[in-house]
N, C-alpha and C positions, 0 to 999 in steps of 0.2 A: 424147226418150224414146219417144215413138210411132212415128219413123219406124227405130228400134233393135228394137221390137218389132215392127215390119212387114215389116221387112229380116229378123229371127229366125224369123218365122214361113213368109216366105217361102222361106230357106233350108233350113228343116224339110220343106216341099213339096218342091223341089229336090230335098234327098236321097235322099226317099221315092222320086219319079218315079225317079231314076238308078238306085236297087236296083233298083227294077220291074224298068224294061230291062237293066240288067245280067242279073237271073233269066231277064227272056223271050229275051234274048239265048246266055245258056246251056243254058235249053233247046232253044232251037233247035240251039246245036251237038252237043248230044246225040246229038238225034233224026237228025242226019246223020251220027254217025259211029256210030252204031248202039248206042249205050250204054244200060243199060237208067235208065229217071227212072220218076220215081213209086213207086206201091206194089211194084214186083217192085226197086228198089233197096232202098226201104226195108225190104225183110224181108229181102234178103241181106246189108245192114248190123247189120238184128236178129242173124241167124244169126252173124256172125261177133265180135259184139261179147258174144254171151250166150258162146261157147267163150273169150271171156276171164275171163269171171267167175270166183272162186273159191270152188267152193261148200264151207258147212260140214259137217263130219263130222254120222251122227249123233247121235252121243254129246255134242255141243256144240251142237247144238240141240234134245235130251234135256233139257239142263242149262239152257239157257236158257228151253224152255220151263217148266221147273219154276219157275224163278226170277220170270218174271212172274207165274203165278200164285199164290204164296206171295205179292208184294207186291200183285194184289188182294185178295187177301183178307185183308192186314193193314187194307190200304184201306178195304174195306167194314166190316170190324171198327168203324176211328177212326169213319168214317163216321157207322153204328149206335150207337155212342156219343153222339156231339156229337146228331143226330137226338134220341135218347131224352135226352137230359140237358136240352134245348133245348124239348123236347115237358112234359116233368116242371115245369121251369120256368114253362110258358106256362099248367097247371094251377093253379099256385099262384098265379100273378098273376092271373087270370081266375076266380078260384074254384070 
């Protein structure tokens, strides 16, 4: 049983090491074939990944935002309830 968790843990090393090198390895062939890594990929992955999004009308986030507010303030409504009903109660037990 020990030497099943030694061998797991150790293979858990293992794989961690081989990504390392797999990434340092990739970066490097990056950087020779001249591709951009790091933050100047990462923002022109942003850039192209935000022109997929589909944004809502706003007339449908008009409505939506109505709609969350309408359910806080049912919210704080129950809330203010259960509070004062809870408060009223703790008067009459306590005198």
């Amino acid at each position: 049983m020990a030497d099943a968790k030694k061998n797991s843990k150790k293979s858990i090393v293992a794989q961690a090491e081989a990504k390392a090198n797999k990434m340092a390895n990739d970066r490097e062939k990056a950087k020779k074939s001249g591709k951009k890594t790091g933050l100047a990929k990462y923002f022109k992955d942003l850039k192209s990944e935000i022109k997929k999004v589909t944004w809502p009308s706003f007339k449908k986030v008009r409505n939506n935002t109505f709609v969350v507010l309408v359910g806080m303030c049912a919210s704080a409504i129950v809330i203010f309830g259960i509070d004062s009903a809870l408060t009223a109660l703790m008067k009459l037990v306590n005198g």
